[in-house]
C-alpha positions as MATLAB code, in Angstrom:
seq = 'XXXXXXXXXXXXXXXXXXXXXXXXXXXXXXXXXXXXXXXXXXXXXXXXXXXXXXXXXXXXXXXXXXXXXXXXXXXXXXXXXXXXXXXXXXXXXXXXXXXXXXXXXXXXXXXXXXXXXXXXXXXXXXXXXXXXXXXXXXXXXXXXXXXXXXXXXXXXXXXXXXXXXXXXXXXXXXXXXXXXXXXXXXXXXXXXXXXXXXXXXXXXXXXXXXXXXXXXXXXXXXXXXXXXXXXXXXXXXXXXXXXXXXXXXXXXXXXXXXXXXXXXXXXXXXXXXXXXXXXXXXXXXXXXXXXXXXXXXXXXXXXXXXXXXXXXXXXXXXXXXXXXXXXXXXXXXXXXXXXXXXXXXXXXXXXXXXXXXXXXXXXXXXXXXXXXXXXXXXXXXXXXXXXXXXXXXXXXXXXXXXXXXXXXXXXXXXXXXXXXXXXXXXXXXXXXXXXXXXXXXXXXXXXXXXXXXXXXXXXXXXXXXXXXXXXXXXXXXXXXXXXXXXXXXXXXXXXXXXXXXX';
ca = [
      42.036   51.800  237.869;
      39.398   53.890  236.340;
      37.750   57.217  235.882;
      34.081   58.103  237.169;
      31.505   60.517  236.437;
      28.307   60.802  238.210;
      25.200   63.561  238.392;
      22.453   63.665  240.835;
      19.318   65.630  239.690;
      21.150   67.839  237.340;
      22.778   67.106  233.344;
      21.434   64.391  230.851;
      23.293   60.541  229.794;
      24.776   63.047  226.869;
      26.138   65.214  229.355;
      27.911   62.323  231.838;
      28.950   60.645  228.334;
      31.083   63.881  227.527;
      32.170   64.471  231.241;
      33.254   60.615  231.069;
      35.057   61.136  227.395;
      37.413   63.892  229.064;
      38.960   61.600  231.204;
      38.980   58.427  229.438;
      42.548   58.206  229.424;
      42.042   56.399  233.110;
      40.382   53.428  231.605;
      40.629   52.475  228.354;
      39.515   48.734  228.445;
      35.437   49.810  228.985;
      33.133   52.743  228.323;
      29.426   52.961  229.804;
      27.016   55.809  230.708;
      23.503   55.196  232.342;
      20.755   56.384  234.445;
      20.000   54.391  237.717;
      16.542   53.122  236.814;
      13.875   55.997  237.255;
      15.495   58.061  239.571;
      17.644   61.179  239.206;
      21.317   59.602  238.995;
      23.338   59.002  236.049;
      26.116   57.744  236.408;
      29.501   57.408  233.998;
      32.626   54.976  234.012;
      35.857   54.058  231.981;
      37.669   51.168  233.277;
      40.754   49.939  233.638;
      40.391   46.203  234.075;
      42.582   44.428  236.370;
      40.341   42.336  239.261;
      37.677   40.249  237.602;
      38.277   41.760  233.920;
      36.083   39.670  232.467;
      32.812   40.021  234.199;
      33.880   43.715  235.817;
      32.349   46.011  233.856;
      30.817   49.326  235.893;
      28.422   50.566  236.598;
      27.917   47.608  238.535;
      24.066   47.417  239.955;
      22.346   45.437  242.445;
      19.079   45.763  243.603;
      17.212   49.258  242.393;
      21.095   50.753  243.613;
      24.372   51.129  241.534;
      27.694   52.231  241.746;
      30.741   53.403  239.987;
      34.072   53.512  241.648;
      37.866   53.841  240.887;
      40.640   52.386  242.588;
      41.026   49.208  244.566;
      39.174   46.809  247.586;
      41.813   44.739  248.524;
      39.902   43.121  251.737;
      36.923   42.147  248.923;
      37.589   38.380  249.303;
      37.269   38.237  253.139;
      33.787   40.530  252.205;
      32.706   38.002  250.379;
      33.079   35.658  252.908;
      31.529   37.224  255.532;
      28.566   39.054  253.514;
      27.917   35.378  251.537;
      29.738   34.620  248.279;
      25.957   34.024  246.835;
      25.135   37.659  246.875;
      27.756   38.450  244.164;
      27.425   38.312  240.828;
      31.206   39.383  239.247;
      34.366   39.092  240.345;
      35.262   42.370  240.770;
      36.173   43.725  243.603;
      34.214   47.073  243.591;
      31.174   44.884  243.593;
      32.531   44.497  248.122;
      30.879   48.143  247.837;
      27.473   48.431  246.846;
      27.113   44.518  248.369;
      28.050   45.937  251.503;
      26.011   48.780  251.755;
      22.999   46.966  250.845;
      23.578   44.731  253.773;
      23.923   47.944  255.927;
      20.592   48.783  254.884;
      19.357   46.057  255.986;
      20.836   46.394  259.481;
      23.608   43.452  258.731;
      26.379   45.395  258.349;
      26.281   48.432  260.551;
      25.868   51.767  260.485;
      29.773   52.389  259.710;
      29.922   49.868  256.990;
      32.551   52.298  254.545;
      34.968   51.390  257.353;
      35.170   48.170  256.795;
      36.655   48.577  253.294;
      40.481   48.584  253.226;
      42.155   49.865  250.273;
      42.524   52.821  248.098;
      39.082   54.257  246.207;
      37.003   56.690  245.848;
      33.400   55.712  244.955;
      30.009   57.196  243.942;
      26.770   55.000  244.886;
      22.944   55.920  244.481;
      19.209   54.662  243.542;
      16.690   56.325  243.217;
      16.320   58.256  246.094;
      19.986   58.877  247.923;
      23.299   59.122  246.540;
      26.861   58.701  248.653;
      30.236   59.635  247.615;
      33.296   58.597  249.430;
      37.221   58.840  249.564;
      39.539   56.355  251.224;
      41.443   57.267  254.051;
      44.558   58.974  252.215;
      42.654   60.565  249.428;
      44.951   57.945  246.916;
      42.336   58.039  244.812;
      40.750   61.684  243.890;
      36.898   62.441  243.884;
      35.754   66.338  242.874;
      32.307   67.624  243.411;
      30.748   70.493  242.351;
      27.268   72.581  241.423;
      24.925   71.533  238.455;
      21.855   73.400  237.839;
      19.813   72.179  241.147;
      21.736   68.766  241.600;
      25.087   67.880  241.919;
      28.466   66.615  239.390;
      31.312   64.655  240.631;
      34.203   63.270  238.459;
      37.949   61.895  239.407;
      39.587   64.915  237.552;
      38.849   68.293  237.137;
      39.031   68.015  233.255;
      35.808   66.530  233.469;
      33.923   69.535  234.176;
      36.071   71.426  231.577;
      33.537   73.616  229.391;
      30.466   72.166  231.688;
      28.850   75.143  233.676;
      29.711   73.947  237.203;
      30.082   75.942  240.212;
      31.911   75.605  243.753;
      34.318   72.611  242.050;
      35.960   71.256  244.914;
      38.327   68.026  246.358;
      35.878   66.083  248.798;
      37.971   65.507  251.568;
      40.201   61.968  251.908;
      38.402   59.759  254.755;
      35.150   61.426  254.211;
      31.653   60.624  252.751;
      28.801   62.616  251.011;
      25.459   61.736  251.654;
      22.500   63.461  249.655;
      20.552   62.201  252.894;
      22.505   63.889  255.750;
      25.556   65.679  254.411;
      29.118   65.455  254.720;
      30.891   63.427  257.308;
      34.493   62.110  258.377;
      34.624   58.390  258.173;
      38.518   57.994  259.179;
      40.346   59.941  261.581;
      44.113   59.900  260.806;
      45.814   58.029  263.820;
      48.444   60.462  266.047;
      52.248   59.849  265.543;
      53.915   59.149  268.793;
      56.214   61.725  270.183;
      58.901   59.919  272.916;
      60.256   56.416  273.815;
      58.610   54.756  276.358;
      61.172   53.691  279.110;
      62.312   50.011  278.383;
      61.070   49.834  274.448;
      62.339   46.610  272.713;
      63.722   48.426  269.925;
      64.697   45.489  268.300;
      61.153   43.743  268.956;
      59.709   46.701  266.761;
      62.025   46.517  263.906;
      61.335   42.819  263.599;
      57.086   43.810  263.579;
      57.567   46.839  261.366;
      59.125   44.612  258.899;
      55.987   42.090  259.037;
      53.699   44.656  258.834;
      55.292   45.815  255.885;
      55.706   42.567  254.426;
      51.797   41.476  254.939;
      51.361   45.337  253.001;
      52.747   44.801  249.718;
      51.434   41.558  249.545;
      47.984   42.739  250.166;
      48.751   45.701  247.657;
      49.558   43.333  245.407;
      46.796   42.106  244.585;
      46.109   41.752  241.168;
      44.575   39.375  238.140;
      46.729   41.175  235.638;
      50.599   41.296  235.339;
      52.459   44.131  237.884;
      55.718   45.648  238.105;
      57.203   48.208  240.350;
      58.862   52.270  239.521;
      62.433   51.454  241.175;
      64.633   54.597  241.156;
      67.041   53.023  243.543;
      65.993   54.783  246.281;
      65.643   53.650  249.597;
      61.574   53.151  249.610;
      61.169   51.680  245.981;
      64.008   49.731  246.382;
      62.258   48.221  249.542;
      58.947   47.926  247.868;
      60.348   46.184  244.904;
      62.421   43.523  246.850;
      59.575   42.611  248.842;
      57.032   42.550  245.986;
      59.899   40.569  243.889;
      59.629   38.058  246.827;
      56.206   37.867  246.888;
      56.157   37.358  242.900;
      58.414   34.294  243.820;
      60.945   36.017  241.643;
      60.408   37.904  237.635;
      59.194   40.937  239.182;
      59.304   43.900  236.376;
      60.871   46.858  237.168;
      60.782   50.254  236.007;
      64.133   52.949  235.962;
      64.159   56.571  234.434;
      66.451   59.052  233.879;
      69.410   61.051  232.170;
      71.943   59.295  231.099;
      74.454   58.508  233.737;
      71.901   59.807  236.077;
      72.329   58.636  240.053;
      69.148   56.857  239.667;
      69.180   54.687  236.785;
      72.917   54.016  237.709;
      71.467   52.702  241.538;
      68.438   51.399  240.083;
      70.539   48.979  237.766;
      72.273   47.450  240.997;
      68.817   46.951  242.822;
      67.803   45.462  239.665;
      70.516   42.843  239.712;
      70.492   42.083  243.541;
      66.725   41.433  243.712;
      66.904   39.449  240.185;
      64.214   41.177  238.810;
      63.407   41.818  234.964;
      64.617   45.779  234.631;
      63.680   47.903  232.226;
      65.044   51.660  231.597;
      64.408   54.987  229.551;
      66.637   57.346  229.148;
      65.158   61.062  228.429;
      67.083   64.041  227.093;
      66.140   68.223  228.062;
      64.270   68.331  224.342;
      62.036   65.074  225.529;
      61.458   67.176  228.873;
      60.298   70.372  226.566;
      58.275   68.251  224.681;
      56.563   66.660  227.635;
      55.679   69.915  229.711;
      51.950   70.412  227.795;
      51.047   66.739  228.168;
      52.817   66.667  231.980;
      50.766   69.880  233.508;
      47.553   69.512  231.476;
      47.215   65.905  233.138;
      48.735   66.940  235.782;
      45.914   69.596  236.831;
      48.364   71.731  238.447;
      50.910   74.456  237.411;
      52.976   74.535  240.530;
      56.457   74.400  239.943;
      57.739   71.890  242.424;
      54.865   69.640  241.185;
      55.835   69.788  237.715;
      59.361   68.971  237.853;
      58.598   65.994  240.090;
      55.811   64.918  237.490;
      58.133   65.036  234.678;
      59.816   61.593  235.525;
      56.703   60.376  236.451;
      55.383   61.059  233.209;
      58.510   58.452  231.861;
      58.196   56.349  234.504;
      54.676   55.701  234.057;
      55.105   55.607  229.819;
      58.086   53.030  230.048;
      55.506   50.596  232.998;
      52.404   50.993  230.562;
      54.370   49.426  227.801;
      54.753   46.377  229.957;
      51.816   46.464  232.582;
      48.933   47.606  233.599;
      49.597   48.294  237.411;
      52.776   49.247  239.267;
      53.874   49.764  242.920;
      55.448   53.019  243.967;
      57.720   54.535  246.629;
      55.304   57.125  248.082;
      54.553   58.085  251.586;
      57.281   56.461  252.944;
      59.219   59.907  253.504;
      56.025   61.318  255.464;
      55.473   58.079  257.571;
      59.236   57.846  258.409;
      60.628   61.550  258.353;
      62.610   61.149  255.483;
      62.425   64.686  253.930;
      65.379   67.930  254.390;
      62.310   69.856  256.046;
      62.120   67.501  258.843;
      65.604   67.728  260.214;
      65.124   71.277  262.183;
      62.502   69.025  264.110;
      65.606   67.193  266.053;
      64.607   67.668  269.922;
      60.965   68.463  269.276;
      59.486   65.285  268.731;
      55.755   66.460  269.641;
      55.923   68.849  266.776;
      57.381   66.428  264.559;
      54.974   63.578  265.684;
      51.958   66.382  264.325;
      53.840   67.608  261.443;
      54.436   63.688  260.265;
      50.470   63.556  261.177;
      49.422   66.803  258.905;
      51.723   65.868  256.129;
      50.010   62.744  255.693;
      46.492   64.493  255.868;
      47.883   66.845  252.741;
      49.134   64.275  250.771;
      46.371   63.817  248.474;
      46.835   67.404  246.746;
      50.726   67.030  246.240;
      52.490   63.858  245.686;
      49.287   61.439  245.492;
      47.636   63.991  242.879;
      51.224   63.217  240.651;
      51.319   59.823  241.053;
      47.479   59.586  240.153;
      47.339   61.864  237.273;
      50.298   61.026  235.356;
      50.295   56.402  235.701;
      46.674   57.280  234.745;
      47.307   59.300  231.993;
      48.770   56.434  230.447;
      46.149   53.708  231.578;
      48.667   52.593  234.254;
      47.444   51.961  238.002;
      49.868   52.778  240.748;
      50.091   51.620  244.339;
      51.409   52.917  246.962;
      52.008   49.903  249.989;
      53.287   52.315  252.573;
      50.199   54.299  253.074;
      48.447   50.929  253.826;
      45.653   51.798  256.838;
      47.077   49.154  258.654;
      51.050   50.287  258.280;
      50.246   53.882  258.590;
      48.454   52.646  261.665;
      51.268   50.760  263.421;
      53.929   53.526  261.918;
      52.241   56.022  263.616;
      52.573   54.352  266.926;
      56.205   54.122  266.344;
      58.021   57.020  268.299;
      59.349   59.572  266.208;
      62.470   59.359  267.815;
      63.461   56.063  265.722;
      62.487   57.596  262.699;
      64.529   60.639  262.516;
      67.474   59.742  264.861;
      70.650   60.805  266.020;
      73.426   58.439  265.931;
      75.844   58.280  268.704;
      78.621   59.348  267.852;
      77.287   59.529  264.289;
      75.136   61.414  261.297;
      71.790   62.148  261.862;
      69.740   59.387  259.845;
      66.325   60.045  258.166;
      64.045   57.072  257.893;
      66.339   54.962  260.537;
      63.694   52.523  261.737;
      62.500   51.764  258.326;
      66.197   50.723  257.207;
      67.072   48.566  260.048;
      63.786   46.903  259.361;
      64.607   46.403  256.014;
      69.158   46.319  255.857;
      68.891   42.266  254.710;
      67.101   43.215  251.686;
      69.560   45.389  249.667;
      73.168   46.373  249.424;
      74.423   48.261  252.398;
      75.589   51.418  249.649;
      71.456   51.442  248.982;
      69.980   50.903  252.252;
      72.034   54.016  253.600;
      72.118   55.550  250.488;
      71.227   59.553  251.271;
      67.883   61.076  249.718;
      67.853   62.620  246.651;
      64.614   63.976  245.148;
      62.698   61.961  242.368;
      63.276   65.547  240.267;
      67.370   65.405  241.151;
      68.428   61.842  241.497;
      66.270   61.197  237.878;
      69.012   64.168  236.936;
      65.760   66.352  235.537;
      66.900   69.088  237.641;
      70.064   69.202  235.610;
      68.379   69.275  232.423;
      65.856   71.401  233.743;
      67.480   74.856  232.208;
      68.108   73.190  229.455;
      64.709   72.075  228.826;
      63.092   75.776  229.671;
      65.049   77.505  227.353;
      63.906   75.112  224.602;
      59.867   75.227  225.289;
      60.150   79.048  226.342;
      62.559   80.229  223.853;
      64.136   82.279  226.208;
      68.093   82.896  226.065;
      69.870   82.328  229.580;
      68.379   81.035  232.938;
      65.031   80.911  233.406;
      64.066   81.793  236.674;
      61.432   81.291  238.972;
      58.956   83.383  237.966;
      58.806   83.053  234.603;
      59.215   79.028  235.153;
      55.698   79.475  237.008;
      54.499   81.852  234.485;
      55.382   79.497  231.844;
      53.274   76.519  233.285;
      50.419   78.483  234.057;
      50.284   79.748  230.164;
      50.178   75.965  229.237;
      47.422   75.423  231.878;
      45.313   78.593  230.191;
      45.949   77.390  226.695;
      44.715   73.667  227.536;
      41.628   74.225  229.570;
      38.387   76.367  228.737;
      38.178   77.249  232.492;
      41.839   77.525  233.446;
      40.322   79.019  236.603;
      38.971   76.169  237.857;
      42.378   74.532  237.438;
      44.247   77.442  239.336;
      41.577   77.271  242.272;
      41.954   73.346  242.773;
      45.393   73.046  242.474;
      47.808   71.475  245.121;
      50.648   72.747  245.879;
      53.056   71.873  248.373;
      52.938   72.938  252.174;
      56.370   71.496  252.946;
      57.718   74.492  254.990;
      56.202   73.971  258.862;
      59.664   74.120  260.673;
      60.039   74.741  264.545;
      60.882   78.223  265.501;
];
């Protein structure tokens, strides 16, 4: 939605007005830089408009207090209700925020009011004399901190401190909250995955309430006063989010297919497309549009590691094919972690406890992998992207789902990843795509085909390029875009996809 930049006793306007400039690719629509009245915060925004775009613009003040925030409340209407539809004056919904924490202070909203916010954001709030940060639950939407002078610097990207003498730059933690007051503190605690069966489970009672729990999701998450579509690689979990959404939309849902030619995913996208009736669009990329893409793909990115990259190369199509056509779009993501839908998990069969924690730490690392690509490259192109499956309320319920029906064994039959989620969901799409087996982003978009292809060009190597000199080769693009490459290297996530049982 947008990008935020905020200092606490530390830098000048100037100063947040550069920090702010570096990352103004997140919200083209609005620009604004100001101090909070006399005190010591100054606070920076870019926004991409999309709830109340008329009347939206951040920072958005109330009282002596103000705040800047990036991503999206979608529980601010039932807020309004219950704090008084008076005490607003946009129609934003970041404006739920700094409404509700003034009627914390006054002891009408409790002392754990950030809990009652449902959605994805990450947030910075002060006056004159306090200033709170916060994450949402997942970490969807990225918040970095770091050492100015005395005070303090945060910003959505890392770019933003770029050439800005910063120390101790770091990720504040998903489901926590800063408080210049008192510290840091967890606000959410990541529910436990069930391990076993309970004797006598309806089985087919919880397919039929997994399904309306998804359902209510991606109509919640899809919540929006500008035009939507959906990534749909025709894959099992966009495929599901774009049926649903399409049915929520009443039907003219746009949706959004890249690949190779004649790649498995644009081929299985194109029959989702045409079962669910929605208005499909495509873009085919080549291995000399992949070379030309790697600078733009890792600077963005903020991250040189190699499974990262070729995974954000398709998102960097994906999300320039959507922008042409919308400004937000619903993704796939965190289905495979809720559900157990990744080649890693498989060793896990007969160990459900350790599978119930892995499914529970692989959600808590999410933010520095796949949510850090799906962030950084929509909104390098002004594009917003949602991600219904890691809704607080689904990940809740999911979690109490035994693992057992998520990875299961078939009598008699394969072992199926993500089983529960595809009985809840068989009526929606052709049999071939609800069963349909995984395929990676990076190999069903056929990038890992092209991939060799594509190294040889931008390295000017002859032969393979391995490995090592892949890595090498994105790390040289990440020294020759930043001024403080370091930084970059220090911050970046990487995947932790390797816990297997012994």
């Amino acid at each position: 939605m947008c990008g935020i930049v905020a200092l606490w006793n530390a830098g000048s306007a100037e100063l947040a007005a550069r920090m702010t400039r570096q990352i103004a690719h997140r919200g083209p629509d609005e620009f604004a830089v100001g101090r909070v009245g006399d005190g010591p915060g100054i606070l920076g925004h870019c926004r991409l408009s999309i709830i109340g775009p008329d009347n939206g613009r951040q920072p958005i003040h109330h009282g002596g207090a103000a705040v800047v925030a990036n991503g999206e409340i979608y529980n601010h209407a039932d807020l309004r209700a219950i704090l008084g539809p008076d005490r607003f004056r946009t129609a934003s919904d970041s404006e739920a925020i700094i409404q509700l924490f003034d009627a914390a202070s006054s002891g009408s909203a409790g002392e754990r009011w950030i809990d009652r916010l449902d959605g994805m954001f990450a947030f910075v709030l002060c006056d004159g004399e306090r200033l709170i940060a916060a994450r949402d639950p997942l970490g969807i939407k990225p918040l970095y901190m770091a050492r100015l002078d005395e005070g303090l610097a945060f910003a959505s990207e890392v770019k933003a401190f770029d050439g800005v003498a910063v120390s101790d730059i770091a990720a504040l933690p998903p489901g926590h909250l800063f408080d210049t007051r008192s510290g840091l503190r967890r606000w959410h605690r990541m529910p436990h995955g069930a391990s076993s069966a309970e004797n006598g489970l309806d089985v087919d009672d919880l397919v039929r309430e997994l399904r309306m729990v998804l359902e209510e999701a991606v109509r919640k998450w899809s919540m929006s006063d500008v035009g939507f579509g959906a990534f749909l690689s025709g894959g099992l979990d966009s495929s599901i989010i774009a049926a649903l959404a399409n049915r929520t939309l009443n039907g003219g849902l746009r949706t959004f297919a890249v690949g190779t030619q004649a790649s498995p995913d644009l081929i299985a996208a194109r029959r989702v497309a045409d079962h669910i009736g929605s208005e499909h669009h495509e873009l085919q990329f080549t291995a000399p549009q992949i070379a030309a893409a790697f600078e733009e793909v890792i600077y963005h990115l903020e991250s040189p590691d190699i499974d990262l990259v070729r995974s954000a190369v398709p998102t960097h199509f994906a999300a320039l094919l959507a922008s042409r056509h919308v400004k937000v779009t619903l993704t796939g993501e965190g289905a495979d972690e809720l559900f157990a839908g990744y080649a890693y998990h498989k060793p896990y069969v007969g160990h459900p406890v350790a599978l119930a924690e892995e499914i529970t730490r692989s959600l808590g690392t999410m933010h520095n992998i796949n949510l850090q690509r799906v962030d950084r490259l929509t909104m390098a192109h002004g594009l917003e992207a949602r991600t219904p499956f890691l809704d607080r309320d689904l990940i809740a319920f999911t979690q109490t789902i035994p693992v057992e029906l998520k990875l299961r064994q078939v009598p008699n039959g394969p072992l199926v990843e993500k089983w529960i989620l595809r009985k809840a969901c068989e009526d929606l799409l052709p049999a071939d795509i609800v069963w349909r087996t995984k395929a990676q982003f990076d190999e069903g978009s056929g990038m890992v085909d092209s991939l060799q292809q594509a190294l040889r060009l931008a390295t000017g190597v002859d032969g393979d390029v391995d490995r090592e000199r892949e890595g090498l080769y994105y790390r040289s693009i990440v020294e020759q875009r930043y001024a403080d490459p370091d930084r970059i290297f220090a911050t970046a996530g990487t995947w932790a996809s390797d816990r297997v049982v012994a």
